[in-house]
N, C-alpha and C positions, 0 to 999 in steps of 0.2 A: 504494500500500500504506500508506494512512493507521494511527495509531495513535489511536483516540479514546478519548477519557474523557466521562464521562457522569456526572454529580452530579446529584442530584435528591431532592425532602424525602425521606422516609419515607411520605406521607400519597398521593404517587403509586402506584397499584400493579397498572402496567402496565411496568413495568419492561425489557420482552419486547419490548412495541410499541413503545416510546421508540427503545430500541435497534436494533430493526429499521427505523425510517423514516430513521434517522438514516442507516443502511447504506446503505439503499434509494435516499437522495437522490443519495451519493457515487457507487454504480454508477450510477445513471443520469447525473450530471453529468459524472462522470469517465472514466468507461467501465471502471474497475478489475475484474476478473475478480469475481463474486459469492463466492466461496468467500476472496477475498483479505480476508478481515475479522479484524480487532486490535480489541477493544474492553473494556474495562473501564467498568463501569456499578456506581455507588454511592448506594443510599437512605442516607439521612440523617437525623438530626433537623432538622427545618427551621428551629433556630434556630443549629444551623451553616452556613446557607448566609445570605450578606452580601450584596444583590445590588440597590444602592441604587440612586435616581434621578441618573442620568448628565448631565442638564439638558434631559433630551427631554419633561420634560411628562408623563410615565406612570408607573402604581405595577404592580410586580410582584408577583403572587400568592403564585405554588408556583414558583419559575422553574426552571428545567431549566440547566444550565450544561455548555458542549461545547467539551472543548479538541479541536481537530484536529492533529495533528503528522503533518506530510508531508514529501517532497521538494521544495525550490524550482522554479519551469520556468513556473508557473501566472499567466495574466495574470488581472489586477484585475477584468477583466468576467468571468471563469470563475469566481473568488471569490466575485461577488456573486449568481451564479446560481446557484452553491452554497448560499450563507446564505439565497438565497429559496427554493428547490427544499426543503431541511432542514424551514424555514419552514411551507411549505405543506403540506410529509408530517408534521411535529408535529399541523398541524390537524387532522389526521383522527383523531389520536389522542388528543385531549382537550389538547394544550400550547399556551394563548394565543399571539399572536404576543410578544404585550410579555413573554412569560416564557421567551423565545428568547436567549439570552445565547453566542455562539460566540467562543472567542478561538483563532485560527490560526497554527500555528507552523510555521515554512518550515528546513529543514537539508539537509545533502546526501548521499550514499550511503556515508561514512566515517561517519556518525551510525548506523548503524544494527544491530545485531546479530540475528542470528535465534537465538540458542543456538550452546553450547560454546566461548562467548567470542570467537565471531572476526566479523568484519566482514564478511560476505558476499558486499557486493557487491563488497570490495574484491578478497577474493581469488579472485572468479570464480565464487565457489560458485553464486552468484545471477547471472543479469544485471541489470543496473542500467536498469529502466524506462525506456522512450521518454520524451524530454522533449514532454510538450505542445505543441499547435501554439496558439498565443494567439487 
């Protein structure tokens, strides 16, 4: 039950698609139920978005910026088949690879509230997800 965010200039205006490949990857990498989707998606002026050369040798056009916020449990090779799987469903939808920016953030089932201020999973409301098998 990922929480994404999705930043992207204003000059993007597929906004729809971005958002949905982005979905798309995580059901199919992760296996999350398709209706389990949190996502907040933000056009921009694309001179609020900052998104320099890192030392890899490439310049970013329009880049698309994706926080993911999950549950920890997930091994590094699941991660990276994520950031590729994302990757590769961007492409179909006009988002360079080099305009691919993801940054991933791991907590655990007391992070989390669904409404009316209580912790969910803590008090049973929710079960608290399968941990990953690596």
């Amino acid at each position: 039950m990922p929480l994404v965010r999705i930043d992207h200039s204003d000059a993007r205006t597929n906004s729809t698609e971005v958002a949905g490949a982005v979905h798309d990857a995580i059901v199919a990498v992760y296996g999350i139920p398709e209706r389990d989707r949190f996502q907040v998606v933000t056009a921009r002026p694309a001179t609020t978005i900052v998104a320099e050369d890192a030392g890899l040798g490439f310049e970013r056009v329009d880049p698309v910026i994706i926080q993911i916020f999950t549950q920890r449990g997930r091994s590094d090779e699941k991660k990276q088949e994520l950031y590729a799987e994302i990757a590769s469903r961007l492409s179909t939808v006009g988002v360079a690879g080099e305009d691919v920016f993801i940054g991933y953030v791991e907590n655990g089932p007391q992070d989390w509230s669904f409404g009316f201020g209580r912790a969910q999973y803590l008090t049973g409301e929710l079960a608290v997800p399968a941990q990953p098998v690596a």
